[in-house]
N, C-alpha and C positions, 0 to 999 in steps of 0.2 A: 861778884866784884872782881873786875881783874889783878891780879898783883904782879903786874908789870909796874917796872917803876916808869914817870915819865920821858918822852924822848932827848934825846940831847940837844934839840934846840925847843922844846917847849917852852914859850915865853910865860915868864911870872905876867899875872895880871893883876893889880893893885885896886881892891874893888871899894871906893867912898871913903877911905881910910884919910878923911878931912880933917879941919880945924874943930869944926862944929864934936865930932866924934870924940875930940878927948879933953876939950879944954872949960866944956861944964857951964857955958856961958846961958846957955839959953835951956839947956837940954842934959842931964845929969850922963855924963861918960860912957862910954860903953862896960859891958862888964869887963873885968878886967884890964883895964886901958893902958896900963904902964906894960905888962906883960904880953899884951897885942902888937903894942910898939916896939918894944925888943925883937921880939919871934919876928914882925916884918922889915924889921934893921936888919936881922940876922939871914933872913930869907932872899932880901935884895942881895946882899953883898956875896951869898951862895952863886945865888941866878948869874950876876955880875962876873965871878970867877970862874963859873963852869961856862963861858962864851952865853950865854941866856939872854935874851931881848927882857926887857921891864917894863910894862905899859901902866900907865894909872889910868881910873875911872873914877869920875868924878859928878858925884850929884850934882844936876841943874835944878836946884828949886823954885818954886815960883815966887814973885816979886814980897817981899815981907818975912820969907822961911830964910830960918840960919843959914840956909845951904844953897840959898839964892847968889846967883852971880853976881860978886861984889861984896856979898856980905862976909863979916868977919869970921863964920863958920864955913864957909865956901871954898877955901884955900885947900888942895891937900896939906899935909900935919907936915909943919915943915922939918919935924927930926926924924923923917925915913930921909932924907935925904935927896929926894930925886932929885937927879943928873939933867943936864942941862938936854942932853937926847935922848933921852926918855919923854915918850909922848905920854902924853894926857886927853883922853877921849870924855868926852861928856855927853851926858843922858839927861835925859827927862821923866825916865819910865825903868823901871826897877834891873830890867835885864838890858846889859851893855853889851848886850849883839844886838841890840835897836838902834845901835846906831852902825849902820853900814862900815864905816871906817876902821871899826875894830876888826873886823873880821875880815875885811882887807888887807888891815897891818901883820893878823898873824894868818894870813896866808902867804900874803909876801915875806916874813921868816921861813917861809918853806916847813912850817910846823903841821902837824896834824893834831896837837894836842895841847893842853894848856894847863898850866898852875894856877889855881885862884886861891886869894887872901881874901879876909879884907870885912867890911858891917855891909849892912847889918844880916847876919846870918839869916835869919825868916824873912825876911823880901828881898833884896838885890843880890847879896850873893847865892840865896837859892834862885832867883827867877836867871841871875848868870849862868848856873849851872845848867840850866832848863834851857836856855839860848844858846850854849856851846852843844848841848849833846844835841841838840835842833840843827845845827849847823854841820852837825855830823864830825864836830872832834873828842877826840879824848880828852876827857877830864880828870888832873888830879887837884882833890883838894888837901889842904893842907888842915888838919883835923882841931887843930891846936891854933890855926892862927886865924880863926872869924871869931864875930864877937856880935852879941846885940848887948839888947838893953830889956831887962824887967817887964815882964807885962801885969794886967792886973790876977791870970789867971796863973802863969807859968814865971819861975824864976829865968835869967839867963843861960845859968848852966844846964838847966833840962831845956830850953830853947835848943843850944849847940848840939847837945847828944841826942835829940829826938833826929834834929836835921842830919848831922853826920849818918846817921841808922837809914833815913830816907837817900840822901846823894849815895851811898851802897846800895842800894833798892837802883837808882835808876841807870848805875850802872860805872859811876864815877869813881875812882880809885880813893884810898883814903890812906895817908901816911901821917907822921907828925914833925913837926920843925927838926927834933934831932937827927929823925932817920935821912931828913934831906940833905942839912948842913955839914952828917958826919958822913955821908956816903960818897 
């Protein structure tokens, strides 16, 4: 794993961090959800003050799913706060280098490398991480700030730590909310 910290223009990438994700309506919260929300309040406004681009990803579900365009779980969460220029890239399929345009936005930041947040750890933001390092950037993920949800086999919290253990396996860097926001 390298332990380079990331570059100084590495855009944070906001991955599905929606309505649906913490407000319980359809779908019980991610784990941890008040404390994923802070850590990406605190992570934006980092990104924000060290000159950092901030992109959100945003599930497109299909017609009937929470996370369908339009529906009330669809929205990113609106107390990260995104800024009125900050883009919002939307998918269909787990990893947000599917859609062409992201990976055009952060190449035009002139980045080679990328921060990712964001749910659910065990599909999008792993299959993101699988999509950046495909694309041939650096990855750091932020170890502290993904989040799923319960399965019937695995709690959350060993969901996060198996995957953290794997994005080091494939090559991705791994820091936590403090060492970014305090450094």
């Amino acid at each position: 794993m390298p332990a380079t910290a990331p570059s100084a223009n590495a855009p944070l990438i906001v991955i599905d961090l929606q309505t649906g994700m913490f407000d319980g309506r359809f779908d019980p919260p991610i784990h941890d959800a008040d404390t994923i929300a802070e850590r990406a309040r605190k992570l934006i406004d980092w990104a924000r003050r060290s000159g950092r681009k901030v992109a959100f990803i945003r599930h497109d579900g299909p017609a009937g799913d929470p996370l369908a365009p339009g529906a009330s779980g669809w929205p990113v969460w609106p107390q990260l706060g995104q800024a009125a220029d900050e883009p919002t890239f939307g998918k269909t399929v787990r990893n947000a280098f599917s859609n062409a345009a992201l990976g055009e936005w952060v190449t035009g930041q002139g980045a080679r490398d990328v921060v990712l947040i964001g749910a659910q750890t065990d599909f999008c933001v792993a299959a993101t991480v699988e999509g950046a390092l495909a694309e041939g950037l650096g990855v750091t993920v932020v170890s502290d700030a993904h989040s799923t949800l319960d399965t019937d086999k695995e709690k959350a919290p060993e969901i996060i730590a198996r995957h953290n253990e794997v994005f080091a396996e494939q090559g991705a860097r791994l820091t936590t909310t403090a060492s970014l926001v305090s450094g």
